[in-house]
C-alpha positions as CSV (number, residue, x, y, z in Angstrom):
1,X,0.0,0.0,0.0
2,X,2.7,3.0,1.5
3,X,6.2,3.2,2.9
4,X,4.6,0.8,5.9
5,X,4.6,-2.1,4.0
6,X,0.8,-2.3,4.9
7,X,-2.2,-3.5,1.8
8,X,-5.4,-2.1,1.6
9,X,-8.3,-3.4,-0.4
10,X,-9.0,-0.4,-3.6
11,X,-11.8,0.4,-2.3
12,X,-12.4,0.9,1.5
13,X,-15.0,2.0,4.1
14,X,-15.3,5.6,5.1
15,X,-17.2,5.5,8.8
16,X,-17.6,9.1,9.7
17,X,-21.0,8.5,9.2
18,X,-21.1,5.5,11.7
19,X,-20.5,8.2,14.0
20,X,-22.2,11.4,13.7
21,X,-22.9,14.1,11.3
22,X,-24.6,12.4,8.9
23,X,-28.3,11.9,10.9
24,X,-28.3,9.0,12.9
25,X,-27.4,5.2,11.9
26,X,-28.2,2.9,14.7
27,X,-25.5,0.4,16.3
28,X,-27.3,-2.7,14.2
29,X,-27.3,-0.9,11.4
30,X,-23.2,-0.1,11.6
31,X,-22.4,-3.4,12.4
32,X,-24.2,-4.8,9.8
33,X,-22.4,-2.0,7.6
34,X,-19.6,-3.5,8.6
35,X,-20.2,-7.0,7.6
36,X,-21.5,-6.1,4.3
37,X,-18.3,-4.1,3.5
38,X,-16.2,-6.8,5.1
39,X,-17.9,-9.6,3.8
40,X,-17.2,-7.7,-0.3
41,X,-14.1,-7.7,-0.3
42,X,-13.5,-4.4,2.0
43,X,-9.8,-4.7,4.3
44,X,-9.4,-0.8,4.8
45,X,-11.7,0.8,7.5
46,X,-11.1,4.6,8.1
47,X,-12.5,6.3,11.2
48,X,-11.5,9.3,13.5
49,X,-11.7,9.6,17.0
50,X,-13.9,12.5,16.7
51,X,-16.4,10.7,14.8
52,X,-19.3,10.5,17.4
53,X,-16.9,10.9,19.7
54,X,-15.3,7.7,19.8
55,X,-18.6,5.7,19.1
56,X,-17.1,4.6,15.2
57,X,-13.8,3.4,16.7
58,X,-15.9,1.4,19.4
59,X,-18.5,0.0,16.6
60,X,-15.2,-1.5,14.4
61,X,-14.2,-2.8,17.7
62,X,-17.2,-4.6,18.3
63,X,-17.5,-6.0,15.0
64,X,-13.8,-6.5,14.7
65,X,-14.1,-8.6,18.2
66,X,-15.9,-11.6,17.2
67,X,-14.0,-11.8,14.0
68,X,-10.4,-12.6,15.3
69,X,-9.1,-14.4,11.6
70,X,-11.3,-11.1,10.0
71,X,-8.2,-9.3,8.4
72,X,-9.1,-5.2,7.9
73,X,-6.4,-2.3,8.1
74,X,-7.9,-0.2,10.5
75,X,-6.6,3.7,10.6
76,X,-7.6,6.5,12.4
77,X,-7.2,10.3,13.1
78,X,-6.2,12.2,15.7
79,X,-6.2,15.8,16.5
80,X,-9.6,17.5,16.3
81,X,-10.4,17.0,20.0
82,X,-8.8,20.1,21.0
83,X,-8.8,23.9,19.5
84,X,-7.2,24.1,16.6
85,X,-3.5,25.9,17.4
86,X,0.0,24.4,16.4
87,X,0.8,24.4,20.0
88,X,-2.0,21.4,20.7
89,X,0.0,19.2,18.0
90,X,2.9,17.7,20.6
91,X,4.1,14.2,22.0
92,X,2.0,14.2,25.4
93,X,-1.2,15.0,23.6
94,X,-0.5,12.6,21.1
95,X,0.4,10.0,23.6
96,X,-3.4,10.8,25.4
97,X,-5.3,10.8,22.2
98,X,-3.9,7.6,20.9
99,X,-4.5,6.1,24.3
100,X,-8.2,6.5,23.8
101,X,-8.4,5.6,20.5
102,X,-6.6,2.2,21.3
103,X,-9.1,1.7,24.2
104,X,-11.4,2.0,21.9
105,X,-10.2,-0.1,19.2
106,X,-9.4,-2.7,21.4
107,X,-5.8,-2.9,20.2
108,X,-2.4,-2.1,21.4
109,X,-1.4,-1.0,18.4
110,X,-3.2,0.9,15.8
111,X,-2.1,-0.2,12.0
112,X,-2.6,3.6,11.0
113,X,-2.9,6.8,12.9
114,X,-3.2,10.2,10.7
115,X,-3.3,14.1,11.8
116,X,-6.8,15.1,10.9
117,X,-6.6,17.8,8.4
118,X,-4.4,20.3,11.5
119,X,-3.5,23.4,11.1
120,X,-1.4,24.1,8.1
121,X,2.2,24.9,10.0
122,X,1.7,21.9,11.5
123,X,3.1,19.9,8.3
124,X,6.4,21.9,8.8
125,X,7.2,21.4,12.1
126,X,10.1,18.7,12.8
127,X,9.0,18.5,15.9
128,X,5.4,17.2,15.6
129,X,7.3,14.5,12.9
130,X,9.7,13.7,15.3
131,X,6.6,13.2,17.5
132,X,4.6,10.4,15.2
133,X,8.3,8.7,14.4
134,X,8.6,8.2,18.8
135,X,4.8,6.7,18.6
136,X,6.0,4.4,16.2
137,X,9.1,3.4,17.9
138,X,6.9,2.9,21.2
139,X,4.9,0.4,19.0
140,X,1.3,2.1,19.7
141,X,0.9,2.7,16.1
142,X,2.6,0.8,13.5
143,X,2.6,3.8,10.4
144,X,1.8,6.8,10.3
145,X,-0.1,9.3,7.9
146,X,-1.7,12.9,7.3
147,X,-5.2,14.1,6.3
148,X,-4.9,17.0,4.2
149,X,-7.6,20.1,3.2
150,X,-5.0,21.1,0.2
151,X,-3.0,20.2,-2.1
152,X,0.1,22.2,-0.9
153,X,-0.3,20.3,3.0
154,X,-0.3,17.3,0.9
155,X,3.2,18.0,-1.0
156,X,4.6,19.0,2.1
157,X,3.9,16.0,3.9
158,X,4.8,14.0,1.1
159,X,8.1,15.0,1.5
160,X,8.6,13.8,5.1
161,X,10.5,10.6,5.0
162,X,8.2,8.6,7.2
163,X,5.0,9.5,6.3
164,X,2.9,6.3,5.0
165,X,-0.1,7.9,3.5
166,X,-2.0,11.0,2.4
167,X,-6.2,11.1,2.6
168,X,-7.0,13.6,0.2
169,X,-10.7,14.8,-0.9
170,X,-10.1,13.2,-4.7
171,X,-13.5,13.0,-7.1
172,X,-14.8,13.7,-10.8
173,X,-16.0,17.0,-9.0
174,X,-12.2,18.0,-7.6
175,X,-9.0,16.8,-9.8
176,X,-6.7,18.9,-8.8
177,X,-4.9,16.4,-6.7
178,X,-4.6,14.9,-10.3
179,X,-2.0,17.5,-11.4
180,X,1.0,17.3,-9.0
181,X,-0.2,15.2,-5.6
182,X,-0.9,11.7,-7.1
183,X,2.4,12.0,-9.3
184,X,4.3,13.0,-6.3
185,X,2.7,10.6,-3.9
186,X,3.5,7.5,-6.3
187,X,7.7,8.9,-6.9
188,X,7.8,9.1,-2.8
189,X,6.0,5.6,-3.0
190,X,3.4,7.0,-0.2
191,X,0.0,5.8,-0.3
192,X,-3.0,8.2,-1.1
193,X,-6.5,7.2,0.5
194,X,-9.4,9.1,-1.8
195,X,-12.3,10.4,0.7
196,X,-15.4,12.3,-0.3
197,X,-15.4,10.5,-3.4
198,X,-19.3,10.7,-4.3
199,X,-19.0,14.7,-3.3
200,X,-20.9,13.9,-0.3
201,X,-23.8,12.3,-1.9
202,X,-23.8,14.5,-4.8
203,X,-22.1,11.6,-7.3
204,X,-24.6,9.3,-6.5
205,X,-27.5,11.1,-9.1
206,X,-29.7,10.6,-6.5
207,X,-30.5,15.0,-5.2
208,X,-32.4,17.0,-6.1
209,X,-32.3,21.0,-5.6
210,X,-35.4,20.0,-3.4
211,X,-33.9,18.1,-1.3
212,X,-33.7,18.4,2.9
213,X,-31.2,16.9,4.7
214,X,-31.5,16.6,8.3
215,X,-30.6,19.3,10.6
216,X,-27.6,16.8,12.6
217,X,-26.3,16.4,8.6
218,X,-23.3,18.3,8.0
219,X,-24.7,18.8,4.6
220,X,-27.2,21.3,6.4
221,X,-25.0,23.0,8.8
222,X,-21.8,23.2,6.9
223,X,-22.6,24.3,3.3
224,X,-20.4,27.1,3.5
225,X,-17.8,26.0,6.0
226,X,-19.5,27.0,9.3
227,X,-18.4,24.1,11.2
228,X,-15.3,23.0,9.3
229,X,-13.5,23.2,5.9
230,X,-16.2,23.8,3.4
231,X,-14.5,21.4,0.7
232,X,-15.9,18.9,3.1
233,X,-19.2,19.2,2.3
234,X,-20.1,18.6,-1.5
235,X,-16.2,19.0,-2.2
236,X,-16.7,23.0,-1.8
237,X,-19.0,23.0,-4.8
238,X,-22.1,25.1,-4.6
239,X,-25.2,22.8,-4.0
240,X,-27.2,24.3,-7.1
241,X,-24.3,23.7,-9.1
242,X,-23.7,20.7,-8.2
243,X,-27.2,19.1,-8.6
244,X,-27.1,19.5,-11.9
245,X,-23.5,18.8,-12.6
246,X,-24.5,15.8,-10.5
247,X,-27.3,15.1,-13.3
248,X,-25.0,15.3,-16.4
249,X,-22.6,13.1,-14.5
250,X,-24.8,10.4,-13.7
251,X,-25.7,10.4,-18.0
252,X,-22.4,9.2,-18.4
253,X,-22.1,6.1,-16.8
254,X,-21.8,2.9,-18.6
255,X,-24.4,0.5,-19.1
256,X,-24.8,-1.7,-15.6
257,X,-22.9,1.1,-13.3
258,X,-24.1,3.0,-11.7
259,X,-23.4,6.9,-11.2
260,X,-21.9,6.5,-7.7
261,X,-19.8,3.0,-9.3
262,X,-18.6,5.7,-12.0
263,X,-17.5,7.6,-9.7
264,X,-15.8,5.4,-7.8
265,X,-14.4,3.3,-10.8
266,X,-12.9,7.1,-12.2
267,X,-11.3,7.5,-8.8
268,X,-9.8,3.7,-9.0
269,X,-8.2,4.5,-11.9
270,X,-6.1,7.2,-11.5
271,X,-2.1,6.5,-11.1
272,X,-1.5,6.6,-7.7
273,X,-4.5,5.9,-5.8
274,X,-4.3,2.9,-3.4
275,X,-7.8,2.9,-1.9
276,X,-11.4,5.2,-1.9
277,X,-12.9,5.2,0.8
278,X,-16.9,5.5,0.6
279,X,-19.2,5.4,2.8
280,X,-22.2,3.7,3.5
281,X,-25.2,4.0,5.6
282,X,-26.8,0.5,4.9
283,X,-25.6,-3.0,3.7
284,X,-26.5,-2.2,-0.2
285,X,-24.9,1.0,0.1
286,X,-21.8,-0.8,0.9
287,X,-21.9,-3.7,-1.3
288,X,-22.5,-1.7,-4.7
289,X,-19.6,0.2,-3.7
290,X,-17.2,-2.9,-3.3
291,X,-18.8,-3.9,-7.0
292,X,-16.8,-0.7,-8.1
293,X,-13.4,-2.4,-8.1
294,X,-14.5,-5.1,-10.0
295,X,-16.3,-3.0,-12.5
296,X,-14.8,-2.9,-16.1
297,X,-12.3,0.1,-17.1
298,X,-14.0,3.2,-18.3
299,X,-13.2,4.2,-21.8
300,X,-11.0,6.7,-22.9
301,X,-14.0,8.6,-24.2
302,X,-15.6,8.2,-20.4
303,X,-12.9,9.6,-19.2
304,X,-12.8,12.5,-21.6
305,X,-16.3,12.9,-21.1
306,X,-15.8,13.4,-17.2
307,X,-12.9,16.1,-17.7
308,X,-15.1,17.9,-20.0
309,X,-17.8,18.0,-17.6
310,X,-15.2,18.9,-14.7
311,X,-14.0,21.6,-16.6
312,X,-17.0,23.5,-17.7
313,X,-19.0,23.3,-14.3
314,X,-16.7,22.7,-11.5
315,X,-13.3,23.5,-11.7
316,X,-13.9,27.1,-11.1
317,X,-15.4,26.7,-8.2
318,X,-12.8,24.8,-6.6
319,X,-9.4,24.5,-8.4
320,X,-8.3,28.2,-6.9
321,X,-9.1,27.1,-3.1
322,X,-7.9,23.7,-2.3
């Protein structure tokens, strides 16, 4: 997969939404999430310990529990529990954080722990490096990586020697990473993870410019960045925009894809992408997605088709800000 050595299935699970901010999933419904991702093919799960404060790190737990010869790569992130300054990114507070989440993983050591999306000075400090590399070397986390907001955090951390991976927000509806992450990522031989890779929903064809989410969905609260980075939600594109953008999309997939699967499948195929990581609020949801990987390859005209579409409705939006 990375510099660890460690293998992830191409396409993983995304669990932010087991947790929180996405309306409420209740615990059968994770676990069996879990199963049906696990059970296709899925060996990558990706949580935080922010997501529903610890309750997604304690639902993989529970599933992973019963399942001791069930093989997954299980990473998480680290950082968002506390204000947002450099300062907060040091060796004691890493030491506390990753304590918790390995209580809640049930592990003593966690395959992958990543800095979620920190300050930007943060990915030019030695010290905070030097930090992760000691975590390492205490055996409580066997690699290390960084979850990035833009494509400049990402080259910068791609240029540390010991960082494993990069989770980037990678989709038809923002390619930048395209021009100079992926390339570098694949030279360094560091793994990139893909997340938000249906535009929170938006890939999928199925919104409307009608449609309500609910009011705990951060695709209510944050449309324009009021809780967190706005490229979170919808990838930073504008929702009106993006419905219909959405609608042309979902006209170009193949016959027996669907638009989320041509999503996915476009996000596969790009150089340099080891695994996208979807998510999925019920078992179909996370069964079509595994079906991505083994999909056919889109044609060259597909591929055109998706560019062209990039190009004339999206890349304004988003190309100058992330």
């Amino acid at each position: 997969m990375d510099r660890s050595g460690q293998w992830a299935s191409v396409v993983g699970l995304g669990t932010w939404q087991l947790g929180a901010d996405w309306g409420e999933v209740d615990d059968k419904e994770a676990l069996s999430v879990l199963e049906a991702a696990a059970e296709s093919g899925v060996t990558f799960f990706d949580t935080a310990d922010v997501y529903g404060d610890g309750r997604s790190e304690s639902t993989i737990a529970s599933f992973l529990s019963g399942r001791p010869d069930q093989h997954v790569l299980v990473a998480t992130k680290m950082g968002r529990r506390v204000e947002q300054l450099p300062e907060n990114y040091v060796l004691a507070n890493f030491r506390e954080w990753n304590d918790r989440s390995r209580r809640n993983l049930g592990v003593d050591r966690i395959d992958l722990v990543q800095l979620h999306c920190p300050p930007t000075p943060v990915y030019s400090s030695d010290a905070v490096f030097d930090a992760l590399d000691t975590l390492v070397e205490e055996e409580r986390i066997a690699a290390y990586g960084v979850s990035v907001e833009t494509c400049a955090e990402a080259l910068t951390a791609i240029a540390r020697p010991n960082v494993a991976s990069v989770q980037i927000i990678l989709n038809p509806f923002r390619m930048k990473p395209l021009l100079e992450v992926l390339p570098a990522a694949r030279a360094a031989g560091v793994g990139i993870i893909a997340r938000v890779p249906l535009a929170s929903g938006l890939l999928s064809g199925k919104y409307t410019k009608d449609t309500v989410f609910a009011a705990d969905d951060h695709r209510t609260y944050n449309r324009h960045g009021e809780a967190f980075d706005q490229g979170e939600t919808f990838s930073g594109v504008d929702y009106a925009t993006g419905v219909e953008a959405a609608a042309e999309f979902a006209a170009l997939a193949p016959e027996g894809y669907t638009p989320a699967q041509l999503a996915l499948r476009w996000i596969i195929e790009q150089p340099g992408v080891t695994t996208v990581i979807p998510g999925a609020r019920n078992p179909a949801q996370a069964r079509a997605n595994a079906e991505a990987a083994k999909l056919p390859a889109l044609s060259a005209e597909t591929h055109a088709a998706i560019r062209d579409l990039y190009d004339r409705r999206i890349k304004s939006q988003v190309e100058n800000r992330w």
